[in-house]
C-alpha positions in Angstrom: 50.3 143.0 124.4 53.7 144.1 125.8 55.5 141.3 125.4 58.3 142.2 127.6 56.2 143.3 130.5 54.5 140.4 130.4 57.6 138.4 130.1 59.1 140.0 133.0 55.4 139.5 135.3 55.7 135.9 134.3 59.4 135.6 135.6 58.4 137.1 138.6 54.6 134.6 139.2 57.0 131.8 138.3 60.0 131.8 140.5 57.5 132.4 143.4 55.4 129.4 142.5 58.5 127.5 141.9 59.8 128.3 145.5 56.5 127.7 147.5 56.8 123.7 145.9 60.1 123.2 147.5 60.9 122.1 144.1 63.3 124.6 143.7 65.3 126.4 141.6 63.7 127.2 138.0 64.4 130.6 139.4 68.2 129.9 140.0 69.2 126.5 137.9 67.4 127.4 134.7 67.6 131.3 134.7 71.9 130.3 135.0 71.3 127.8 132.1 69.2 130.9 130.5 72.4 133.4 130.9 74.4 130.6 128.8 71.7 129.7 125.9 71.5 130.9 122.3 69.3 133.9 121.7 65.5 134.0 120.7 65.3 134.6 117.1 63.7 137.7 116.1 60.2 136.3 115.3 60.0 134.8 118.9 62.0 137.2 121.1 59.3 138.2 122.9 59.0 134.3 124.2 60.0 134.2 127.5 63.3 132.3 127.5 64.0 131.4 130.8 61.1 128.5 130.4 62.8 127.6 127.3 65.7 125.7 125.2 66.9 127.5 122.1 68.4 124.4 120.1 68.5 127.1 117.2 66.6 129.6 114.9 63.7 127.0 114.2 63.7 124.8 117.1 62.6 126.0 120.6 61.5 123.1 123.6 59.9 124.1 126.5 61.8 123.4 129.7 60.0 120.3 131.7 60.2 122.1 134.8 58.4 125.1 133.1 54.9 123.3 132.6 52.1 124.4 134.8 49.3 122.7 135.9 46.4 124.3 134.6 46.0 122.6 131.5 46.4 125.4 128.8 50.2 126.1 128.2 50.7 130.2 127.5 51.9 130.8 124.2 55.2 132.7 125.6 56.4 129.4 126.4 55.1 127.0 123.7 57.4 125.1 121.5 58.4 126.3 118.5 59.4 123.8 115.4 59.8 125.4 111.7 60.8 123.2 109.1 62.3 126.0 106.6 62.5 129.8 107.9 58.9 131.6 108.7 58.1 134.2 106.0 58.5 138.0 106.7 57.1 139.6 110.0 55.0 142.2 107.1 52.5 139.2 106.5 51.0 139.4 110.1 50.5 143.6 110.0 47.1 142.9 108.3 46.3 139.5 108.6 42.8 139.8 107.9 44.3 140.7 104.5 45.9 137.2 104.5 44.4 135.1 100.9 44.0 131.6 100.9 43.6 129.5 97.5 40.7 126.7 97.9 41.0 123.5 95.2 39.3 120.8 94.9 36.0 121.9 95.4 33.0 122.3 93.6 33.6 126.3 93.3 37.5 126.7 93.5 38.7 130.3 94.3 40.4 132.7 96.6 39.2 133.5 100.3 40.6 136.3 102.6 41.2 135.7 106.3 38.3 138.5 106.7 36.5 136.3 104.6 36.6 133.6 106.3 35.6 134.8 109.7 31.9 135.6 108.3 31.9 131.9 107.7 31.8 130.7 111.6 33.8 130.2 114.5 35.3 127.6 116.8 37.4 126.6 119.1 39.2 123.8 120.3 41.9 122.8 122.9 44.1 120.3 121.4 47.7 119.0 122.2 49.9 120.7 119.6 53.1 117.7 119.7 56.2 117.6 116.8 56.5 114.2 115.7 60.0 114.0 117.2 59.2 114.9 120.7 61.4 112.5 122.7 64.3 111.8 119.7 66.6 112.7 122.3 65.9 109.6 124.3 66.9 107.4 121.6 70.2 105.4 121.4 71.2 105.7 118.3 71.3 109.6 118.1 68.6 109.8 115.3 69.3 113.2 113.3 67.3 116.0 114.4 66.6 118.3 117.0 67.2 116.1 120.0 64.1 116.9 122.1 62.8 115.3 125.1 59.5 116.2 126.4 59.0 119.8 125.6 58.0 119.9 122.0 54.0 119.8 123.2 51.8 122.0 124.7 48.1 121.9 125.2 47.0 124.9 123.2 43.3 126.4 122.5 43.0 127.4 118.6 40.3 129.8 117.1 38.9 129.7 113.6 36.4 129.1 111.2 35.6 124.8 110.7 36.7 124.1 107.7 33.7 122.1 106.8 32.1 125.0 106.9 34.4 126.7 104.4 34.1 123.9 102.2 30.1 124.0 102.2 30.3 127.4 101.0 32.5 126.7 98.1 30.6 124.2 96.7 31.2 120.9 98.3 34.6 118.4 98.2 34.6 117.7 94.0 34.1 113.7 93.7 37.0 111.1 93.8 38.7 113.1 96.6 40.5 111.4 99.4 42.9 113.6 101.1 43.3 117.4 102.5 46.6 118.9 101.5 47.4 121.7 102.9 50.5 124.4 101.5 52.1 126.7 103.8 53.2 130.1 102.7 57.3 130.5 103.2 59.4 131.9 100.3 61.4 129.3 98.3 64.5 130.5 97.1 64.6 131.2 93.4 66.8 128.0 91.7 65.0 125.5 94.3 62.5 122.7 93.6 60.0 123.2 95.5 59.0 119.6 95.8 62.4 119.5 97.6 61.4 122.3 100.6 57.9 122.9 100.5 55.6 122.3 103.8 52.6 120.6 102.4 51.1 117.8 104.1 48.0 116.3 103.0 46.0 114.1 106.0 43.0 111.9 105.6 39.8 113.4 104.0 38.2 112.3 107.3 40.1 114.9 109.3 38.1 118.1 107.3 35.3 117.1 109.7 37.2 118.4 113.2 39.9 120.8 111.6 39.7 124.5 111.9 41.7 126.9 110.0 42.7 129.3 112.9 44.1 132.5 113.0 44.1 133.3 117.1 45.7 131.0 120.0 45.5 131.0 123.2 42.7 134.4 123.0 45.4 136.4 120.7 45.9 136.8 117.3 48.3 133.9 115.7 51.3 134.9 116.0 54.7 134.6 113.4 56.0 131.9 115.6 52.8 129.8 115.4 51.7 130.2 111.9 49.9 133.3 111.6 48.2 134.9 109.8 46.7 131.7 109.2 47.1 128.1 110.3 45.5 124.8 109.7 44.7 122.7 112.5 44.0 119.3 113.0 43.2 118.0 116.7 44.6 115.1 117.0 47.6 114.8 114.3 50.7 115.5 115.3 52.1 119.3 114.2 53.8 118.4 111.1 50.2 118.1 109.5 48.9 121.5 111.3 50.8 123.7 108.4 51.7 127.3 109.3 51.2 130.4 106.8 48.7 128.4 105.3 48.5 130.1 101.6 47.0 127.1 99.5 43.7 124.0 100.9 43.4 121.6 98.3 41.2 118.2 98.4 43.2 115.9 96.1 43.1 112.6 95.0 46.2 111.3 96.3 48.9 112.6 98.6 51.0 115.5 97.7 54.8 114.6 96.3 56.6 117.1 98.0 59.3 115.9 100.0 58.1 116.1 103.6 55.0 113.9 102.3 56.5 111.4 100.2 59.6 110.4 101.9 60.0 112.7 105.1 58.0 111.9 108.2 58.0 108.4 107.7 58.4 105.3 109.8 61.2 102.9 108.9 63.9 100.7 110.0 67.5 102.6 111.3 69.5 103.0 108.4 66.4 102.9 105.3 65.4 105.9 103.4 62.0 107.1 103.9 59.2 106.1 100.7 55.5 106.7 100.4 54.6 102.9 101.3 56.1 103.2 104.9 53.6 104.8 107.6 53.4 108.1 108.1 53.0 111.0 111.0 49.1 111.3 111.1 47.4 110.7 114.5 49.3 110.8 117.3 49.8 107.6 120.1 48.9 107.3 123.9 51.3 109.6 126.0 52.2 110.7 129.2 55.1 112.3 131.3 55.6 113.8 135.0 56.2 117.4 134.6 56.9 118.1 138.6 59.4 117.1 140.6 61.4 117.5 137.5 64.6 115.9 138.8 66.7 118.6 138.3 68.4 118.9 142.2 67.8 116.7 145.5 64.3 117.3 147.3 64.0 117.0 151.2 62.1 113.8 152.3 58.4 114.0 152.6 55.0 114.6 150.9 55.2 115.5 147.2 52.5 116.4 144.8 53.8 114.0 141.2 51.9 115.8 138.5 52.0 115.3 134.6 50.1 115.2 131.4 48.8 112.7 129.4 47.0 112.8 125.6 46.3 110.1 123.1 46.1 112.1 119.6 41.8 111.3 118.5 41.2 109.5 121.6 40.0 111.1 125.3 42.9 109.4 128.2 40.8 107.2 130.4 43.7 106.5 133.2 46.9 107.3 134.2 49.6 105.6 136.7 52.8 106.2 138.6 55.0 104.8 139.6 57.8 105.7 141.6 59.7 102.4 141.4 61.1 102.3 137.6 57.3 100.6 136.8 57.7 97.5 139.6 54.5 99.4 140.9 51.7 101.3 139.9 49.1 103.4 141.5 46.5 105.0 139.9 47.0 108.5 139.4 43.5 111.5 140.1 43.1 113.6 137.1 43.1 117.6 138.3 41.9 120.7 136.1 39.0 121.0 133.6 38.3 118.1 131.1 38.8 120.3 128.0 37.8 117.6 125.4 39.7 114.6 123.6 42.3 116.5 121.8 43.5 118.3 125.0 45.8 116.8 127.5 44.5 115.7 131.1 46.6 116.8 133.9 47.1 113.8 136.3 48.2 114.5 140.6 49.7 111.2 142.6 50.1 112.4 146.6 53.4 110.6 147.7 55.6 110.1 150.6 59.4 110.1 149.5 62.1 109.3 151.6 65.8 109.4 152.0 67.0 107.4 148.8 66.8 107.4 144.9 63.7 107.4 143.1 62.5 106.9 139.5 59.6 108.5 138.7 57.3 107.4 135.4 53.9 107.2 134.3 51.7 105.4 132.1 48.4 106.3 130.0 45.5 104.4 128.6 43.3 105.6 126.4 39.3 104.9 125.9 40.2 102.7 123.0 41.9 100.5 125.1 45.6 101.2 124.3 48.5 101.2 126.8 51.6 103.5 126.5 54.0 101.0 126.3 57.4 100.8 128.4 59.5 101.1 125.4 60.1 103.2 122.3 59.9 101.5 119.0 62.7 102.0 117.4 63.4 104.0 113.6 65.5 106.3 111.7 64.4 109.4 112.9 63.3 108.9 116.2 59.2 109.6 115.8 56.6 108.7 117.6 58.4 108.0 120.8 55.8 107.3 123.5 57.4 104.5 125.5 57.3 105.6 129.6 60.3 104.2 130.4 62.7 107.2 128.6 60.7 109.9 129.8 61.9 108.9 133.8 62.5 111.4 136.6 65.2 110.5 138.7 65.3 112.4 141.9 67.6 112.3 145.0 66.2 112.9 148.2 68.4 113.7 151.1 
């Protein structure tokens, strides 16, 4: 694909769409804001970044005015969230070339990405969500990149199951309880690699709906998204989906590197992370309202509320709004294609707004039963936050 063609035709689709709402400016306001931003690192610069928010070489959030409606966010304006520098650009040129140690298993070896695409295929459209979407919303100013509600987007991933992959080597070896997965970045010579490493292990459970994908969204993986080869786990939130995978073990207990053991962990402001405290596995019950986006005052009159909603394993069974703060609720029609549990449903609320201030929310259940709640729970690093009340619209209408 030409990248920047394509970047340019979206620009173009986009501003037009964005005028025919009456919402506005993305084509003004944000491409202003776009003149101003950091640069697109070299391994995303074909992203389009008027849609997006550089915070810097490893952190990219999608602007909340820039989601569409029709379910599947394009890759050009995805989020992107690297924990240590992506490895060279050379390792995508042949990805099918791409090797992948297996452990754990009753015939341990080595599988090419061409291998592993005589093994099966599938696909899935899941929510792909970092575990601090929404840190900027809390008080305390946890560390991090302070995101607010574009480090999601509903993607669809391609790749071989990874039971399958496991069936042909032989079976998970007995005693194991978890999938660790080890992604492929360089670590500087002199460095512990317990220290920097991205390996995550999840649940054994989770072998049963994961895929190890190497296209998105009907392309090849890109750099930027943890190509040649990814692991994906519907439901879990990205942290566990590692990028470059280079190393699938089934192990006894959970990895001790650092982003295991102590990082990505739920505890009080002001503790330091430790295995016992919980950690960033399947995500919660979410929603937000992408459009009107609050960003400059609307004319009185009909306007279409639309947002998403997800709720990590579990399908979303309902979504409100409110455009009151949450004194009232109405229930809100879900629009688009059901794409299955993992995706995200997009939700429509017709309303009549008139002259005055408005706060716009929403709030999802899930078919377990579970309410997003009002309010974020609090901790260290600001994960996890699904609490409606933060991610408010506020519009003027005059």
């Amino acid at each position: 694909m030409d990248h920047a063609i394509d970047s340019r035709r979206r620009r173009l689709m986009l501003s037009s769409a964005f005028a025919a709402t009456g919402l506005g400016p993305l084509s003004t306001a944000a491409f202003a804001q776009a003149a101003k931003a950091k640069p697109l690192p070299k391994y995303a610069e074909w992203k389009y970044i008027d849609s997006l928010i550089v915070h810097s070489s490893n952190t990219i959030e999608t602007r909340r005015a820039a989601f569409g409606s029709s379910v599947v966010v394009p890759t050009d304006i995805l989020f992107v969230r690297n924990n240590i520098p992506p490895p060279e650009e050379s390792i995508a040129y042949d990805p099918d070339a791409w090797e992948i140690t297996v452990q754990g298993v009753g015939k341990p070896g080595k599988m090419t990405v061409g291998q592993l695409k005589r093994l099966g295929v599938e696909t899935v459209a899941m929510v792909l969500q970092c575990s601090g979407n929404g840190r900027g919303f809390f008080a305390h100013k946890a560390s991090g990149t302070q995101w607010t509600v574009g480090a999601a987007g509903c993607v669809l991933w391609s790749g071989v199951p990874l039971a399958a992959v496991v069936k042909a080597m032989g079976g998970v070896a007995g005693g194991m309880q978890f999938v660790t997965g080890s992604g492929g970045e360089r670590i500087p010579d002199g460095i512990d690699r317990r220290q920097v490493a991205v390996e995550r292990s999840v649940p054994l459970k989770a072998m049963e709906t994961a895929l190890l994908a190497w296209e998105l969204n009907g392309e090849p993986l890109p750099l930027a998204h943890g190509g040649p080869l990814r692991l994906v786990i519907p439901g879990y939130y990205g942290v566990n989906n590692v990028k470059y995978l280079s190393r699938l073990s089934f192990t006894e207990k959970e990895t001790d590197a650092n982003i295991q053991s102590s990082g990505y962990r739920i505890r009080d402001i002001g503790k330091k992370g430790a295995p016992g405290q919980p950690t960033m596995w399947e995500m919660n019950v979410k929603s937000w309202i992408n459009h009107p986006a609050g960003d400059g005052p609307m004319l009185p009159g009909m306007v279409q509320i639309n947002g998403v909603a997800f709720a990590g394993v579990n399908a979303v069974r309902r979504v409100e709004v409110s455009t009151d703060g949450g004194k009232t609720w109405t229930d809100a029609r879900f629009i688009g294609p059901d794409l299955g549990r993992y995706a995200w449903r997009q939700f429509v609320l017709p309303v009549q707004l008139r002259t005055g201030s408005h706060v716009l929310v929403s709030r999802a259940t899930d078919a377990a039963g579970n309410v997003q709640p009002a309010e974020r729970t609090e901790n260290e690093r600001g994960y996890g936050h699904n609490g409606w009340r933060d991610h408010a619209v506020k519009l003027t209408v005059a």
